[in-house]
N, C-alpha and C positions, 0 to 999 in steps of 0.2 A: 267601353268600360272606362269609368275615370282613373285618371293616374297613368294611363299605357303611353308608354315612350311614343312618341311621333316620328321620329328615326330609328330605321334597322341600320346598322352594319355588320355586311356582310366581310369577314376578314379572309382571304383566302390563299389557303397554303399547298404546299408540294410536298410531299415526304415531311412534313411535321422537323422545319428545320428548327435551330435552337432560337431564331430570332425571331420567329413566328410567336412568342410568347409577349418578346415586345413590343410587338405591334397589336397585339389584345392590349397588352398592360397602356400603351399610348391611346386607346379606344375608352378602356376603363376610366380614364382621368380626367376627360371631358369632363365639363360644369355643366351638361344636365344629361337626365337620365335618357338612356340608349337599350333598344333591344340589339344585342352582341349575339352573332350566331359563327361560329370557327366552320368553313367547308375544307377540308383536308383530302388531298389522292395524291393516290401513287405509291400509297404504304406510310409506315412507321405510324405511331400513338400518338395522336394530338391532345386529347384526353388526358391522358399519360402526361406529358411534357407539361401541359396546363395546371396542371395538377400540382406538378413537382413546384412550383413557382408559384402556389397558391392562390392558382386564379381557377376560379368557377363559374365555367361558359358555356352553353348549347354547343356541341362541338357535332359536328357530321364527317365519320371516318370512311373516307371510303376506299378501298384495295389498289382498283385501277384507276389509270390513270383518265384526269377531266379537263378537256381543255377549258379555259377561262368561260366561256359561253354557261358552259355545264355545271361547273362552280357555280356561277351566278345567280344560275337557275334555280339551283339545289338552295339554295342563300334565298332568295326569292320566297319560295314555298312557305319555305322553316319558318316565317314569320310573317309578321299582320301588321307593322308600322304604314303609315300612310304614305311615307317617303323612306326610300332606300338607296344608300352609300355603300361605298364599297371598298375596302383597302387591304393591297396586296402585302405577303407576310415581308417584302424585304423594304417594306416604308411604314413610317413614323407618321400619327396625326398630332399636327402643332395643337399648343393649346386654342382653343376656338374655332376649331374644326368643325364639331359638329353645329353650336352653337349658331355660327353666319349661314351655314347652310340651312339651319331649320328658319332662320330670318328670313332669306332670300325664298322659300318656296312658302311659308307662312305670306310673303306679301305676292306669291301667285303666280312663281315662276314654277313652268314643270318641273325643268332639268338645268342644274346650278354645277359649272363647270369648276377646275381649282387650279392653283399653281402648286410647281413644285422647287424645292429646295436643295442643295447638295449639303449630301451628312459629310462629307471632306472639304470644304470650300479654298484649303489650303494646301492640298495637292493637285497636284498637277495635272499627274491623271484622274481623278474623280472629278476634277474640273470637265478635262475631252469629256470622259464619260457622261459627263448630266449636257454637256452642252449637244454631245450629238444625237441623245435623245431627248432630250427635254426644251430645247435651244426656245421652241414656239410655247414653252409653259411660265417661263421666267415671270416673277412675279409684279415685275414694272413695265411691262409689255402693255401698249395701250387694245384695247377690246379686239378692232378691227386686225391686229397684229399677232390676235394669242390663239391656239389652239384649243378647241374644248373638250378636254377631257380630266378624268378622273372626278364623273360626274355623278351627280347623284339625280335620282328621278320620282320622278310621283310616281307610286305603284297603279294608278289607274294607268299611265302608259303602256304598261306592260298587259296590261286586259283591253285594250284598245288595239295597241300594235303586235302582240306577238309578243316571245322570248327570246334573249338573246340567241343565236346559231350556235349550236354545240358543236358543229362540225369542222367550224374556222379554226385555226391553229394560232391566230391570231389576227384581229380587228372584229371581233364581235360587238365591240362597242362602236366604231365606225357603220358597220353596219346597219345595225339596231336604229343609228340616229339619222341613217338615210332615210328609213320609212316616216320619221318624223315630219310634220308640214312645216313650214319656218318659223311658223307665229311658238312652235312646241321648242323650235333649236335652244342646245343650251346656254344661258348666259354665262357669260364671265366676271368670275368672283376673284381678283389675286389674295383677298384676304384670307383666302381659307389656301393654308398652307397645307401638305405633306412633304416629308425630309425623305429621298430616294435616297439608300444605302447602293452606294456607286463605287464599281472596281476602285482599288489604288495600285493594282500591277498594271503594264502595261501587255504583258501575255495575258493577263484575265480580260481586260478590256479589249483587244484584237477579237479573242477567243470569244465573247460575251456579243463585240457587234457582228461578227460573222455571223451567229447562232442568229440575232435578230434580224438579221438582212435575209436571212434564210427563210424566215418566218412570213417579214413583211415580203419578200417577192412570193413565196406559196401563193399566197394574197389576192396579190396582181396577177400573176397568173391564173387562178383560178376565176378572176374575175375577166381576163381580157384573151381568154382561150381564144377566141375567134380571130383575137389578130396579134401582130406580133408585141410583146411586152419590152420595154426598153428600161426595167428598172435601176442599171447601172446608171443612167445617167440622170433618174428621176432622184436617186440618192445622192449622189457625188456633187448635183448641184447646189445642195444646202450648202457649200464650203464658202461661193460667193455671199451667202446672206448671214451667217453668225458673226459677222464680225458686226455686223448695224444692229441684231440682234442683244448681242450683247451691249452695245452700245446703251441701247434703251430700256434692258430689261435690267441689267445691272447696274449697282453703284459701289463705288467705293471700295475697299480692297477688295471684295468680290470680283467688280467688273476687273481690276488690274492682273488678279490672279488666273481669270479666266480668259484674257489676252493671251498672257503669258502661257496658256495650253493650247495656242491656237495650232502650231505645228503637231501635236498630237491628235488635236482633230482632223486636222488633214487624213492621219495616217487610220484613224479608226472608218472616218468616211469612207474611206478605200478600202480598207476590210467590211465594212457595212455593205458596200456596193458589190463587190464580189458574192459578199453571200445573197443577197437579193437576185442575181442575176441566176444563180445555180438554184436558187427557192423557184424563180418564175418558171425555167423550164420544168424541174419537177412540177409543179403545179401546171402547167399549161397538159403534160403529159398523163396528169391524173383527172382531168377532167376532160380528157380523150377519152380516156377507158372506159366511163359512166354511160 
């Protein structure tokens, strides 16, 4: 049909937080038209909240809880764009977000990767924060140096390869891009920003990389049942490489301010790595029982 958006985004929330609204409204404000569809679990009204803030969007509520795979998927479905993106309720899309993206897959790329941004770049700790997980997203990073993700895809991918794993607790995007051949991998775009809403305590950031150290070692364990998993030290080792990291992917009072958090990286890597290491055996030990 003429006039239909050529990008879906998919937004997808947990419990229908308050900020969930602005990351629709950051979607909303793109300079061309987007089909917007909200996947919501775990409880509370998305609907509702969307509403109260005058935003009118496809919204999918659903009770229990979904891991990101299953969001995806549900996002997926709900809609017919040719290409589909996707962005989590606690980040922001820069203005031209969707716009280089429709650029980049309009000139015949399948899958069109992004950098990301810190929404504090003058604290300290939001600094550790985005650097210990975003360190490979920075958006001066040259191709061969950047990580791909926060990607958008052509939806024939997805009827060629399959749907994301619902079952992963986290990396269903990793995985998904395994089954990809390489001429399919995503390229890397820094121009297309998102702003990651990043602790500024340092008990929330502790607190925040243990949970994801927890997550990614489930992971690796689940993938490396057969032998032994060593993801403390697959984590811990990013502490020698963010300093060249930042080097290159920052400038300016960014890169100075994100120096000046480097001993808090240290100290989140170490609670990252801990929790990885307690995620790997639980997962080594659930994919015994299967």
């Amino acid at each position: 049909m003429a006039g239909r958006p050529d990008l879906a985004v998919v937004v997808i929330g947990f419990r229908a937080p308050a900020v969930l609204a602005a990351a629709v409204r950051s979607v909303l404000d793109q300079n061309v038209p987007l089909e917007i569809v909200v996947v919501n679990s775990g409880g509370g009204n998305a609907k509702a909240l969307l509403a109260d803030c005058g935003i009118d969007v496809t919204v999918i509520d659903v009770e229990e809880r979904l891991f990101a795979g299953a969001a995806r998927n549900r996002g997926i479905a709900a809609t017919q764009a040719p290409f589909v993106a996707f962005l989590a309720d606690d980040c922001l899309a820069c203005p031209q977000w969707a716009e280089i993206r429709l650029q980049r897959h309009r000139e015949g790329e399948a899958a069109v990767a992004s950098a990301v941004l810190n929404s504090h770049p003058r604290n300290l700790v939001a600094c550790a924060a985005h650097l210990v997980t975003y360190m490979r997203r920075l958006p001066g990073l040259p191709a061969e140096k950047a990580q791909r993700y926060g990607v958008s895809f052509d939806r024939k991918l997805f009827e060629r390869y399959g749907a994301f794993d619902e079952r992963l607790t986290s990396g269903e995007d990793t995985e998904f891009m395994a089954r990809l051949p390489q001429a399919l991998q995503p390229v890397w775009e820094p121009r297309i920003l998102t702003i990651h809403r990043n602790e500024t305590s340092l008990f929330g950031l502790l607190a925040d990389q243990y949970r994801r150290g927890r997550r990614y070692g489930a992971y690796l364990g689940s993938l490396e049942a057969e032998r032994p998993a060593r993801p403390f030290r697959k984590v811990f080792h990013d502490r020698r490489n963010v300093g060249a990291l930042i080097k290159e992917g920052l400038s300016g009072r960014d890169r100075a301010f994100a120096r000046l958090s480097l001993p808090i990286v240290w100290l989140a890597l170490f609670a990252k790595s801990l929790g990885a290491s307690a995620g790997a055996r639980h997962g080594c030990k659930t994919e015994g029982r299967r």
